[in-house]
N, C-alpha and C positions, 0 to 999 in steps of 0.2 A: 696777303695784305694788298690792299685797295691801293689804287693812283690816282691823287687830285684831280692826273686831268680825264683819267678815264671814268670814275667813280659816278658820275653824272647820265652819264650815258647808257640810253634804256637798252638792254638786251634785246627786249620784244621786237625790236624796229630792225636790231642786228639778225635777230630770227629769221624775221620773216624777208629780208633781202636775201640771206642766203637760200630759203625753200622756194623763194619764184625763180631763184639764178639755177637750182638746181635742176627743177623742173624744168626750167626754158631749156638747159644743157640735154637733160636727157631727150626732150623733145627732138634735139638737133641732131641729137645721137641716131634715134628712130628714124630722122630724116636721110643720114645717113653719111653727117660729118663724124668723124672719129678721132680727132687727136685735136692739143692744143692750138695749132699752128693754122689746122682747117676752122674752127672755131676764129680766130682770128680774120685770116685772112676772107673767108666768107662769111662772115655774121658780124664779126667790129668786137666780137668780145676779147679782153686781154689774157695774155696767158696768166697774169696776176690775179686771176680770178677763178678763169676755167679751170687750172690745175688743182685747188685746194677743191670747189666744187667734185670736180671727177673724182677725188679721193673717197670725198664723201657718200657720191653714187657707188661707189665699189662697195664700201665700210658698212654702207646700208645691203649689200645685196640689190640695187638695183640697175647695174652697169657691171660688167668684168672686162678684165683689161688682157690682150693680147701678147703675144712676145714683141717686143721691141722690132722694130724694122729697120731699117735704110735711117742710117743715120740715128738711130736711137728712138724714132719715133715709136709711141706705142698707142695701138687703136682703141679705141674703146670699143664695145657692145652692147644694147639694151639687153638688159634680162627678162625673164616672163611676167618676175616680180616686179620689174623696173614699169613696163607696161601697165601694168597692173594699178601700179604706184602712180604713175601717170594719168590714167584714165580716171582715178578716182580723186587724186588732190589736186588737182586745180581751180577748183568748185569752191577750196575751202579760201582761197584767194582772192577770190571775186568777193567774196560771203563781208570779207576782213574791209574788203572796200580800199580806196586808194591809201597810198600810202605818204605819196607827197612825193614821191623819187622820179623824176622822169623816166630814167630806166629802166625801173623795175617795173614801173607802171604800162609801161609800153610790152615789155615781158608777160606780164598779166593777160593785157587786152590780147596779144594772139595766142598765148597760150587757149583762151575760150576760144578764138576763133579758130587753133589748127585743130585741138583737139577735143574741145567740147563740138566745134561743127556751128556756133552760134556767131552769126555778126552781131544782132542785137545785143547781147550780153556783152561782146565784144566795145561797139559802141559807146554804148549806156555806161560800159566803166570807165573808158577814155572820157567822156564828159563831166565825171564825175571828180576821175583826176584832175580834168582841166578848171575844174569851179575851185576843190581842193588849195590847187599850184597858183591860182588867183587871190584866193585870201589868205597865204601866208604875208607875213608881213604888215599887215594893214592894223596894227597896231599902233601906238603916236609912241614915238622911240622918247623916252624922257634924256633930258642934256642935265649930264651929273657938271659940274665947275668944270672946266678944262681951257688949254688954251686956246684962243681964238684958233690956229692953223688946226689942231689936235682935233675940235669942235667941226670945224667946215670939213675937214677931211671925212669925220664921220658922217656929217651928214649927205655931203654927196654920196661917198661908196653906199648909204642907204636908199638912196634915191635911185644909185645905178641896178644898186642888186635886185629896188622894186621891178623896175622898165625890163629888167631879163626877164624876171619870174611871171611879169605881165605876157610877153613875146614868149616864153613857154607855156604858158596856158593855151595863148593863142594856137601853137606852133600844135600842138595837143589837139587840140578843138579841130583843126585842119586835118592832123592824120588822122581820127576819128572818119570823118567822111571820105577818105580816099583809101579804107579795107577795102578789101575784096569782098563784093556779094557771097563768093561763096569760094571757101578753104579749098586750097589743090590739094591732093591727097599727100598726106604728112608720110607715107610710108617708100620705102626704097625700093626702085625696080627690083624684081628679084631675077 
């Protein structure tokens, strides 16, 4: 049985955040982070995130996970199929086009750029996010009755939430030109 407050809420958008988080993880994997903690502490991602991801990369065959270490940590690994699985779907994420998510989107863009090899593609979808993340909102919010304070409250925090999502497009549009010409190599000393 459905939840009111969940029942609205499209899957597709749930999908596709988890297959660019997944990708980007295994990417990092390759690079040659290995547990939730170096995800963290090197890349900004949460272990609220990375942890149910990495399950996923195992679940799929495309990460295996180590014995526990020092302290309980436990590493991960790219598989061949992980690889595999890398090199081929992140094409299908550019393809989908932005998504509207800051995060995800920035995920996207070097995903083409570590492992497609492409700035332009790179680029082109960070600008794409950033026209995106520009026109949400630009809607004229209609005022149902409410109380004058209920009324103003609304309409500032509208006002506020445009000027962020304006200064994220911007903030978008800027790291778009500050890639790197060209990707270091994604793969770990051996």
């Amino acid at each position: 049985m459905g939840s009111p407050y969940t029942d609205h809420v499209p899957e597709r958008r749930d999908k596709r955040r988890r297959s660019d988080l997944d990708l980007f993880v295994l990417a990092l994997i390759e690079c040659g982070l290995a547990t939730p903690y170096e995800f963290q502490i090197r890349a900004g991602l949460s272990p609220g995130a990375t942890i149910p991801a990495l399950r996923r990369l195992v679940a799929g065959g495309w990460a295996s996970r180590a014995k526990p270490g020092p302290r309980g940590r436990t590493e991960h690994r790219i598989t061949l199929a992980g690889r595999r699985h890398l090199e081929s779907s992140w094409r299908q994420l550019i393809e989908q086009g932005a998504s509207g998510d800051v995060d995800a989107d920035l995920r996207v863009a070097l995903l083409a750029l570590f492992i497609g090899g492409d700035r332009k593609i790179a680029v082109e979808f960070l600008r794409g996010a950033a026209e995106k993340r520009a026109s949400v909102g630009h809607g004229r919010d209609q005022e149902p009755t409410h109380p004058p304070i209920a009324a103003l409250y609304r309409r500032l925090r509208s006002e506020a939430s445009k000027a962020v999502i304006r200064a994220e497009a911007a903030g978008i549009l800027t790291v778009s030109n500050r890639l790197p010409s060209k990707a270091a190599s994604r793969r770990r000393s051996q």
